[in-house]
C-alpha positions in Angstrom: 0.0 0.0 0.0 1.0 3.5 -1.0 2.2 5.1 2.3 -0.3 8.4 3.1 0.8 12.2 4.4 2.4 11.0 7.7 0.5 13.4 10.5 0.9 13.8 14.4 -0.9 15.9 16.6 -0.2 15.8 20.6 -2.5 16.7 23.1 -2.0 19.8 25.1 -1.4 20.5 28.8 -2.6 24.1 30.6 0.3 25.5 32.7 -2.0 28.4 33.7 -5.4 29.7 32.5 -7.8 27.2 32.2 -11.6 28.3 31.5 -10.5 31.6 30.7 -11.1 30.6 26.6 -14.6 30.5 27.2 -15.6 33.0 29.7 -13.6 35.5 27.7 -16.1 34.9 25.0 -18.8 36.3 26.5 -17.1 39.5 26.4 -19.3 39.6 23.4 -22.1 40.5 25.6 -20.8 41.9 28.5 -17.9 44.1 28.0 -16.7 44.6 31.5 -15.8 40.9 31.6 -11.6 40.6 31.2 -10.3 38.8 28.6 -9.4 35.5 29.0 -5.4 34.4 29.3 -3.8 31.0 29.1 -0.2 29.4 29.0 -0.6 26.1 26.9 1.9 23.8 25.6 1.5 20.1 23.4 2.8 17.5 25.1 4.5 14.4 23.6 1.4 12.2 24.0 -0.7 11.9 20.9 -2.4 10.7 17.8 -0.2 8.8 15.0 -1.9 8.8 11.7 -1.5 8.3 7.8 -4.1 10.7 5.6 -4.9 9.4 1.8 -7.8 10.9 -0.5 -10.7 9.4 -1.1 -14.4 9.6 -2.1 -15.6 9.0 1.3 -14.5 10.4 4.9 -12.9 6.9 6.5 -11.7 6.4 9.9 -9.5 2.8 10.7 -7.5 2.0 13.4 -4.5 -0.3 12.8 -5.6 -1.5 16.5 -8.7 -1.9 16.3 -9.8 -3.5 13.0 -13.3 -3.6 14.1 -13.1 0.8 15.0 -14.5 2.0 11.2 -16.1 5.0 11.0 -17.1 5.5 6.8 -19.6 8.5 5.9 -20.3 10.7 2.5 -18.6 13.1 2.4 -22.3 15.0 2.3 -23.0 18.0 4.5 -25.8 16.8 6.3 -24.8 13.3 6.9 -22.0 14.5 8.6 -23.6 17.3 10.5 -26.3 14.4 11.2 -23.3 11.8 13.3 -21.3 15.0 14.7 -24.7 16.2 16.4 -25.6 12.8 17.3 -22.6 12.4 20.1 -20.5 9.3 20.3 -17.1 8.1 19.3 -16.5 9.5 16.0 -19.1 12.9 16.1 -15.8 14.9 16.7 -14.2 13.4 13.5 -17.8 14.2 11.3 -17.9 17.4 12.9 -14.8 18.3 11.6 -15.2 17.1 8.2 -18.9 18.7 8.6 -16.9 22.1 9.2 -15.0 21.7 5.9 -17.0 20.6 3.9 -19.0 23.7 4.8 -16.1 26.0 3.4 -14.7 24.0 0.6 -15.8 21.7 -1.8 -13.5 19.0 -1.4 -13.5 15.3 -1.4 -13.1 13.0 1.3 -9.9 11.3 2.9 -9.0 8.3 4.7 -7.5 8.2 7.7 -5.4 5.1 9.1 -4.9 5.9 12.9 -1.7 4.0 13.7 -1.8 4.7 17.3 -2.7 7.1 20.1 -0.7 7.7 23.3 -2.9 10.4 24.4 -5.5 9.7 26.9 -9.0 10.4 26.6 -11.5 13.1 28.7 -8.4 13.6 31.0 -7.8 17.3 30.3 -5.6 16.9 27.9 -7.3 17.4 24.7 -8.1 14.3 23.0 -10.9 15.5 21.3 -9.2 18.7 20.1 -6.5 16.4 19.0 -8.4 14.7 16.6 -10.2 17.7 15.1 -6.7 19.3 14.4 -5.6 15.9 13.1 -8.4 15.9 10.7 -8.2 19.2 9.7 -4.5 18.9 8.5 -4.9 16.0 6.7 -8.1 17.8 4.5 -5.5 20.8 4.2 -2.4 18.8 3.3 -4.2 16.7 0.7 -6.6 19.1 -0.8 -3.8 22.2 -0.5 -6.0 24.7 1.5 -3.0 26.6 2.2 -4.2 26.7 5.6 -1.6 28.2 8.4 -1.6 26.9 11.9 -4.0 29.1 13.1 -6.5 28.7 10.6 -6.4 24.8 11.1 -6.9 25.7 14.8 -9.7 27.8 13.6 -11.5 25.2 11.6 -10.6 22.6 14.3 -13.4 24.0 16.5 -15.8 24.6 14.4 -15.8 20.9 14.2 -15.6 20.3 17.7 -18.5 23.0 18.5 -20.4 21.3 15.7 -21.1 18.3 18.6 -22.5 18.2 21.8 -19.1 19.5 23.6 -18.7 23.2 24.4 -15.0 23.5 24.9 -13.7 26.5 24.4 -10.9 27.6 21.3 -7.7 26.9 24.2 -7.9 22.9 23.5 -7.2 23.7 19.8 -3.8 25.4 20.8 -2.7 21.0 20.1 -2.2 22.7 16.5 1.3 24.1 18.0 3.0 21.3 18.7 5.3 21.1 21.6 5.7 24.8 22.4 4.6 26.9 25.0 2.4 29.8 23.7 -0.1 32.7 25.3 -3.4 32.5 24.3 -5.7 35.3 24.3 -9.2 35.4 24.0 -11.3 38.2 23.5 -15.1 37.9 22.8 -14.1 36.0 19.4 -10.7 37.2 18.6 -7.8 35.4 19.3 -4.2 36.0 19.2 -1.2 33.6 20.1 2.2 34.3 20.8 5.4 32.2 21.6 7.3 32.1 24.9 10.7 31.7 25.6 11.7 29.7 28.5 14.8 30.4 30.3 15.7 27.5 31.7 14.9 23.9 31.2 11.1 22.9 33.0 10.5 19.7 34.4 6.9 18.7 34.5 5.3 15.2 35.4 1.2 14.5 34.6 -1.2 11.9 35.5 -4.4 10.6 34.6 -5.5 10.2 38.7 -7.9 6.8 37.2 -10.9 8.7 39.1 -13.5 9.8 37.2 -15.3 13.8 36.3 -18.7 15.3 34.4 -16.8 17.7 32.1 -20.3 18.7 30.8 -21.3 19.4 34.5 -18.4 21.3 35.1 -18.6 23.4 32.1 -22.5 23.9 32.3 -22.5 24.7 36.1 -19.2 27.6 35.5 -21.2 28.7 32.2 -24.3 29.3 34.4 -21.8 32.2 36.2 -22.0 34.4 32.7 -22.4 36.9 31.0 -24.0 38.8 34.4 -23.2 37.5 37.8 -26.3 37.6 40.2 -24.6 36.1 43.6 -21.6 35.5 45.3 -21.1 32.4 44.1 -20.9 33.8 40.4 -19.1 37.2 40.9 -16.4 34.8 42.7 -16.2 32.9 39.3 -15.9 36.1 37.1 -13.6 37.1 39.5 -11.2 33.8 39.5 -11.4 33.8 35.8 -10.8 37.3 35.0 -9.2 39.6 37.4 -7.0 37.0 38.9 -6.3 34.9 36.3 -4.7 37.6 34.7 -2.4 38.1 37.6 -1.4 34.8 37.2 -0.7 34.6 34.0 1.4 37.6 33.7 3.2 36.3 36.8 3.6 32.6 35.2 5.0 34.3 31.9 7.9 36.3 33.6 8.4 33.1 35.9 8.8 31.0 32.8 10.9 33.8 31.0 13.3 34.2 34.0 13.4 29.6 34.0 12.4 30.1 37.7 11.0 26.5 38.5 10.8 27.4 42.2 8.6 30.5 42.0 6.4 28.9 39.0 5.7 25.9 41.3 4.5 27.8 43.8 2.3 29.9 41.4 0.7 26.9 40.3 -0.2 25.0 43.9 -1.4 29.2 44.7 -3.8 28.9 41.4 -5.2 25.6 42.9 -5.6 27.0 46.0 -7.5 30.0 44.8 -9.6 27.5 42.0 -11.0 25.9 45.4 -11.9 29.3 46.9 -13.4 30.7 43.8 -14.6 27.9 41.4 -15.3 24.8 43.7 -18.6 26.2 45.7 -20.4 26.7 41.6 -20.0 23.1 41.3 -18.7 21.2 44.3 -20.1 17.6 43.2 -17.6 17.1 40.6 -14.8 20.4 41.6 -14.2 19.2 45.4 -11.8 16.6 43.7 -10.8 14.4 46.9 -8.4 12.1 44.6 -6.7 15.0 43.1 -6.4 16.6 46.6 -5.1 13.6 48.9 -2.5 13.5 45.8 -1.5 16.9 46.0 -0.6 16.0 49.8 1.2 13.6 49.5 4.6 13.4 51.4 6.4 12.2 49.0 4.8 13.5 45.8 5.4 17.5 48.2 9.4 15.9 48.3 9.9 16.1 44.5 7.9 19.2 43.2 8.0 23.1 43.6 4.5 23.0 43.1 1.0 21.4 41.6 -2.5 21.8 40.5 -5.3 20.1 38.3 -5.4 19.2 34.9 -8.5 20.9 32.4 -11.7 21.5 34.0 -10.7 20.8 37.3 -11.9 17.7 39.3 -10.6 14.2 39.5 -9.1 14.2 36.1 -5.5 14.7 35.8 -2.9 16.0 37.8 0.2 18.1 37.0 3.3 18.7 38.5 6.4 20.7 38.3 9.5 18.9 39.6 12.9 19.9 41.1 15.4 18.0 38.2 15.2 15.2 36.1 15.8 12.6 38.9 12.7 14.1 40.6 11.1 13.2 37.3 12.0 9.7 37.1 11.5 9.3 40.6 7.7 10.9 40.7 6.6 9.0 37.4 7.6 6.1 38.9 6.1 6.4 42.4 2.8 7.8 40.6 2.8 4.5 38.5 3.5 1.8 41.2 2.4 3.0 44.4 -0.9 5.1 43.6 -2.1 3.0 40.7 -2.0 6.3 37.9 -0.4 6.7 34.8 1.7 9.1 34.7 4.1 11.0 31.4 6.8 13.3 31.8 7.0 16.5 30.0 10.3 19.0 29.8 9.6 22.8 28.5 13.9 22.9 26.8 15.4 26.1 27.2 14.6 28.4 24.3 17.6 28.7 22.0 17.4 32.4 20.5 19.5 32.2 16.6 22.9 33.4 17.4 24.6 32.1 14.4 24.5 34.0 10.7 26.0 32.9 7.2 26.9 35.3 4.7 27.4 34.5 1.4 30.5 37.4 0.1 32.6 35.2 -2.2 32.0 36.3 -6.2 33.8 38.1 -9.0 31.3 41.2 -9.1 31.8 40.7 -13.3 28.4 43.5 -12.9 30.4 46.3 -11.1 33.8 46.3 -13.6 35.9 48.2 -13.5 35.7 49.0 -9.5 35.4 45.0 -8.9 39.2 44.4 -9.8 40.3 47.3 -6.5 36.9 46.2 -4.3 34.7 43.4 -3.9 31.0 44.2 -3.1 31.4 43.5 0.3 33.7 46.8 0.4 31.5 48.6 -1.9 31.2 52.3 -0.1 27.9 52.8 2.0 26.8 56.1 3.3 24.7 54.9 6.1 22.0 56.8 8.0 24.5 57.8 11.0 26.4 59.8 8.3 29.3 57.4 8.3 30.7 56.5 5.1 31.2 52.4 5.4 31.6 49.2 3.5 28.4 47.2 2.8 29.2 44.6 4.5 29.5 46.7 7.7 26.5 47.7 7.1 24.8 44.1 7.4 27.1 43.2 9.9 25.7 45.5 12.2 22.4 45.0 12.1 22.9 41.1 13.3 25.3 42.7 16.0 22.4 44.7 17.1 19.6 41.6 16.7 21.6 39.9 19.0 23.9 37.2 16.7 26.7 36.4 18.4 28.6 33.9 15.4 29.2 34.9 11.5 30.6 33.2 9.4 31.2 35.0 5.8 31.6 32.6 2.3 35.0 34.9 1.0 37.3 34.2 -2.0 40.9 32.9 -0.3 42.7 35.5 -1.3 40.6 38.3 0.1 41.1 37.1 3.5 43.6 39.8 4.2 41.4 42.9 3.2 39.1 41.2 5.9 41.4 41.1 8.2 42.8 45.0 7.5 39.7 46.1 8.3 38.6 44.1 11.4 41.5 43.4 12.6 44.2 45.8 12.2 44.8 48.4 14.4 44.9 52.1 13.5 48.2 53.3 13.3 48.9 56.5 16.0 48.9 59.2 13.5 45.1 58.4 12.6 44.1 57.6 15.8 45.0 61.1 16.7 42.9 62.5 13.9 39.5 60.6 14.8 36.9 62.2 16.5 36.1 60.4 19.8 32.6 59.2 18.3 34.7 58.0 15.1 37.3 56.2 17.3 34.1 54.8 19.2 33.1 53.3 16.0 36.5 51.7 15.7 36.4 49.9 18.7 32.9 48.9 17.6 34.3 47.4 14.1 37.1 45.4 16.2 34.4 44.2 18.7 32.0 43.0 15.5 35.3 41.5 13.8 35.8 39.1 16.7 32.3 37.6 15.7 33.6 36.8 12.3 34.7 33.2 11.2 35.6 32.7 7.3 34.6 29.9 5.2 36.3 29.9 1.8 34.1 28.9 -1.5 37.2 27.8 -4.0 35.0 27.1 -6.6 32.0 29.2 -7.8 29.5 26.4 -7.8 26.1 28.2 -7.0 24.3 30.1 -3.4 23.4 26.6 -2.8 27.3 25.3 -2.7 28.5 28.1 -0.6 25.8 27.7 2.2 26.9 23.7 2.0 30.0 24.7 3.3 28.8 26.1 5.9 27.1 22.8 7.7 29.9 22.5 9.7 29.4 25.9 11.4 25.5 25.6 12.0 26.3 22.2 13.6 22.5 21.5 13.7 21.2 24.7 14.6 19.3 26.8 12.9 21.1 30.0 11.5 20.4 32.7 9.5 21.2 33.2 6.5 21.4 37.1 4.7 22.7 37.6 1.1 26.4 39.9 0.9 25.4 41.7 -2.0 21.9 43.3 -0.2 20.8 45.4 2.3 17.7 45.7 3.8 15.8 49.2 5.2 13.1 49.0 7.6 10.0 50.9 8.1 9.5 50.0 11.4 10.8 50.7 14.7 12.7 46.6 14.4 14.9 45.8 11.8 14.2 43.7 9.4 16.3 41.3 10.4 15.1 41.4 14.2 11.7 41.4 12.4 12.4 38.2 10.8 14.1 36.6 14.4 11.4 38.1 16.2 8.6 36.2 14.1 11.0 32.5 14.5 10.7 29.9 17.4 12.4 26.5 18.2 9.9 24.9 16.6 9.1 27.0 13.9 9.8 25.6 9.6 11.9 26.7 7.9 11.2 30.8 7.3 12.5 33.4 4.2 11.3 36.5 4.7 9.5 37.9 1.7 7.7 41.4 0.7 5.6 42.4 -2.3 6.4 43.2 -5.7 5.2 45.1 -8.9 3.6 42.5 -11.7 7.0 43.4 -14.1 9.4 42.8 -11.9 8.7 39.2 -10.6 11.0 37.8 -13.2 13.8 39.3 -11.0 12.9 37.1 -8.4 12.2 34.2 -6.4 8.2 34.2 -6.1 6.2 32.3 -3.2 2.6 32.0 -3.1 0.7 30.8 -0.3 -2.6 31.8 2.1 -3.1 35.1 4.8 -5.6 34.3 7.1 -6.9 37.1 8.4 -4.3 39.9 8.9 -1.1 37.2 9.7 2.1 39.1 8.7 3.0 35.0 7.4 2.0 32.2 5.4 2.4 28.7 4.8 3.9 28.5 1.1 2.4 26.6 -1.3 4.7 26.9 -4.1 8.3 28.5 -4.7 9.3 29.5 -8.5 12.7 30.9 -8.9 12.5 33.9 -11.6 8.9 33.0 -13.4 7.8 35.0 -16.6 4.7 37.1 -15.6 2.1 35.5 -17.4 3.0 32.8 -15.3 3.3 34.6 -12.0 -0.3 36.2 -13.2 -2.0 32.6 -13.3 -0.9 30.9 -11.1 1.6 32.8 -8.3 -0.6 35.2 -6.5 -1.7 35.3 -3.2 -4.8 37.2 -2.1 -4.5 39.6 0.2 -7.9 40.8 0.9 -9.3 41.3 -2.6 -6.4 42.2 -3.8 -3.6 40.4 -5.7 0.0 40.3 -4.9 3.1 38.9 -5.8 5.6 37.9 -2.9 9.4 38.0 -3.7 12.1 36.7 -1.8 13.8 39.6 0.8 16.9 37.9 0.8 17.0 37.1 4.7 16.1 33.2 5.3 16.3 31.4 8.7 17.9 27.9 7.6 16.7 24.8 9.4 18.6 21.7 9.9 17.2 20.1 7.3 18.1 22.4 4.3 21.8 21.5 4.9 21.0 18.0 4.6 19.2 18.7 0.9 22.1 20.9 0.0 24.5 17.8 0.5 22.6 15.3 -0.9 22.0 17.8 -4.1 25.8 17.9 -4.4 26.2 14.4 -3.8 23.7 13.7 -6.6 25.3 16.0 -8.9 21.6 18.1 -9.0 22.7 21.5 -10.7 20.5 24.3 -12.6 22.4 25.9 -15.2 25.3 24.3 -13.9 25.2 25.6 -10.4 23.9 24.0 -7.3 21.0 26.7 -6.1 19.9 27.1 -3.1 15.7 27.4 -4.1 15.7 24.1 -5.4 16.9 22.6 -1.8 14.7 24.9 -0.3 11.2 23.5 -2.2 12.3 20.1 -1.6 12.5 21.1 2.5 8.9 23.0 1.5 7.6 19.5 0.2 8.8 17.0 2.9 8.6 19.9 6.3 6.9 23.0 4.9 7.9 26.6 5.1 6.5 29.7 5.9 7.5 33.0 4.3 7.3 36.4 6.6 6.0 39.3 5.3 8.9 41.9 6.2 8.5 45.4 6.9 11.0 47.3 5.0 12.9 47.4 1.3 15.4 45.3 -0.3 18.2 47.4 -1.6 20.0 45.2 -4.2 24.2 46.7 -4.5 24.6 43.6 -7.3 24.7 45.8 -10.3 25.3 49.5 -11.1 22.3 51.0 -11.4 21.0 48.8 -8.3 24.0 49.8 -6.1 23.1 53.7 -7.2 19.5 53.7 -5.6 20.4 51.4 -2.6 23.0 54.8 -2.0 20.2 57.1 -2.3 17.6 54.7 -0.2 20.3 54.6 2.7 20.7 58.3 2.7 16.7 58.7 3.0 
């Protein structure tokens, strides 16, 4: 059997923040209700599947091989199973969702297995929405981003009986933390960095809870409290949720275990003060509790509180190292009869490693090209300081925060590189320099000490001289920003802290892109895709190096609104792992274009097997490769 689109989707675990998704809805009617906040992450429990098309919407488990689920892919047959409840209504109601926006076919799913377990706060049902959703965007092309499978996700899962709010969908992130906020029907997401490596064990406490009591019972609280009971709930879930959460994010920021820990066992205590008394038949959680108190668990852990909706669900813990870990999952398991997974937030890694590409004969800027290469082409720059373009670039990594360059040179220009960043001023023009100019000196020798040099003997293509730096990324990502551009912001970030700023750990590979004119998209690489809403990003759906317009006109646009445009590559790129290994297995295989090995072909095949996602940058290109390009990047820089 042909193998399908390979898909996971994990569940997802709330640090902090849960029932905020909902009751920030109803800011819709009553505006004096704070928006909800939540600190989610996936987990490494979840739902192993293969997608393939097919007439029909099919559901098989390789472990089951009596669990089949086939419908038509028909609008109200599937809107008929999702409202009906059961096993599969979340899987219909999905499909139901889709089928309401697109006319596609159907698709058959193969679940392979599923680690995650079910109605324990974790998501399950989410899962499988997300899981359903990607695989109708990956086969049909939807061109749908993460947030928009998110998006479609729960309108499936609202399509059934369930009322969960949009914070279970945040499974379409994979395993990163991220803040969630809701706002009547708006919601935004945003990364977090963790500063120091988080240790977290949950468990499935093999008790029991009414989710749909829980929710109705809370829901009963809004939009307009009439007691105590229910101001205390609005109260819980606005005010002081939002006190938690922004202490939780600069806890997670700062990687301070200890003072997280206590947050969370703080949020459980106030969840009992506040939320317990609107439904205390499921909410008074005596398994959860007698857990939380237990000696030895209270040895291990900086802290603890429920799982989901609260009540004798699940049960999550943040531990003191990775013995405490080990230690807890085992005790958990043996001695209290649970089962228990381990979780661990990793240290964000920020980029601190660039590549730029300078070797080249600069045949386009004879006769100066036999005294300079481009990299020392003359710059006036917006401080007034006459400079060489590649100080220029240089500078604005320095001030994004890269602390590693490496620069693809000719060998024999090594020594002008090392004249200019490395050799001291002689006294007599020391003596001449201003103190801000001798300032900036000290500046260009501090930058130099940043700068490793890779030589590209042979001019064999962009692609061959980013190959030779795989050595230097060593498995990180890097950046990557071309020597013969610049780039000019029109916002208040660079563009290349712009383009950093918009990456995560977990993030595809990213190339920052911006629009062009109709006539000019021969110039460049083209990407097409789909914005959702107002997203300054997009998954891309295809990558054409240079395509005639009549091509670009048919079949390379991407609607922005109701408008057409026409993205070109900016000529920054954040380089995953991956791309170095296409690179080498181009050269390996002898895959050139016009007798180079390019870097866009590599790139597309990463697109195809890992997707990418281009970043719509805020500022100009300024091209210095040719004449009459280098004189308007000189008058753009002076602007």
């Amino acid at each position: 059997m042909e193998k399908g689109i390979e898909l996971f989707v994990p569940g997802r675990l709330c640090l902090l923040g849960e029932h905020s998704d909902w009751a920030g809805k109803y800011r819709n009617t009553n505006e004096k209700i704070e928006k909800g906040y939540a600190i989610v992450t996936g987990i490494e429990e979840g739902i192993h599947a293969f997608a393939y098309p097919d007439e029909r919407l099919i559901i098989e488990y390789t472990t089951d091989t009596d669990l089949v689920f086939s419908c038509d892919m028909k609008a109200d047959a599937l809107q008929k199973v999702a409202e009906e409840g059961g096993f599969f209504c979340y899987i219909a109601g999905t499909a139901f969702a889709i089928k309401e926006r697109y006319n596609v076919g159907g698709v058959r799913i193969v679940i392979d297995h599923v680690t995650l377990p079910m109605k324990k706060g974790l998501s399950s049902s989410a899962a499988i929405c997300v899981l359903v959703t990607r695989a109708f965007n990956q086969i049909y092309h939807l061109h749908l981003n993460t947030r928009g499978e998110m998006n479609l996700a729960y309108e499936g899962e609202i399509a059934t009986p369930s009322r969960c709010g949009k914070l279970d969908q945040a499974c379409a992130y994979g395993k990163k933390p991220v803040l969630m906020t809701f706002d009547g029907d708006r919601i935004t997401v945003k990364n977090i960095e963790v500063g120091a490596d988080l240790f977290f064990v949950f468990a499935d406490l093999k008790a029991g809870k009414d989710t749909i009591k829980i929710l109705a019972d809370l829901n009963r609280c809004y939009p307009f409290a009439q007691n105590e009971i229910e101001q205390n709930v609005q109260e819980y879930l606005g005010r002081i949720n939002k006190e938690n959460i922004e202490k939780g994010l600069e806890l997670i920021r700062q990687g301070n275990a200890e003072g997280l820990g206590r947050l969370m066992s703080r949020t459980q205590e106030l969840f009992d003060e506040y939320l317990t008394p609107a439904c205390p038949s499921e909410l008074t959680a005596p398994i959860l509790h007698q857990t939380l108190q237990d000696p030895h668990v209270k040895s291990l852990i900086y802290g603890a509180k429920g799982v989901g909706s609260g009540g004798d669900g699940a049960v999550q813990f943040l531990v003191k190292d990775t013995e405490a870990q080990a230690e807890l999952k085992k005790y958990l398991e043996e001695d209290l009869r649970m089962t228990a997974y381990t979780l661990t937030l990793n240290q964000t890694k920020p980029i601190t490693k660039a590549v730029i590409p300078a070797a080249g004969n600069g045949v386009r800027m004879f006769p100066i090209s036999k005294l300079l290469r481009k990299a020392f082409l003359p710059i006036i720059d917006k401080d007034g300081i006459i400079k060489p373009a590649i100080m220029v670039l240089l500078e604005e990594l320095d001030d994004a925060g890269i602390e590693r360059i490496a620069i693809v040179i000719d060998r024999e220009d090594r020594k002008d590189y090392e004249n200019f960043f490395e050799k001291e001023l002689s006294n007599e023009i020391a003596q001449k320099l201003s103190p801000s100019l001798l300032e900036y000196e000290s500046k260009i020798q501090r930058i130099g000490r940043k700068i490793e040099y890779i030589y590209q003997d042979e001019k064999l293509g962009l692609g061959h001289a980013v190959s030779l730096c795989e050595e230097f990324a060593d498995g990180d990502p890097v950046l990557l920003v071309l020597g013969d551009q610049l780039y000019k912001t029109t916002s208040y970030l660079s563009c290349t802290r712009q383009l950093l700023d918009s990456y995560s750990k977990d993030s595809k590979l990213m190339i920052s892109v911006i629009p062009v004119p109709i006539g000019e998209v021969s110039r460049y690489g083209i990407l097409t895709g789909k914005i959702e809403n107002h997203d300054d990003f997009f998954v891309v759906d295809r990558m054409v190096e240079k395509p005639e317009a009549s091509y670009a006109e048919e079949y390379l646009f991407t609607n922005v609104g109701s408008e057409k445009k026409y993205f070109a590559v900016f000529g920054e790129y954040i380089l995953t792992p991956a791309v170095f290994r296409q690179l080498k297995e181009n050269i390996v295989a002898g895959i050139r274009e016009k007798g180079e090995y390019q870097l866009t072909g590599a790139l597309d095949k990463v697109r195809q097997k890992e997707g990418m996602v281009a970043f719509l940058t805020d500022g100009e290109m300024l091209d210095i490769g040719d004449v009459t390009a280098y004189q308007k990047a000189l008058l753009k820089k002076m602007d």
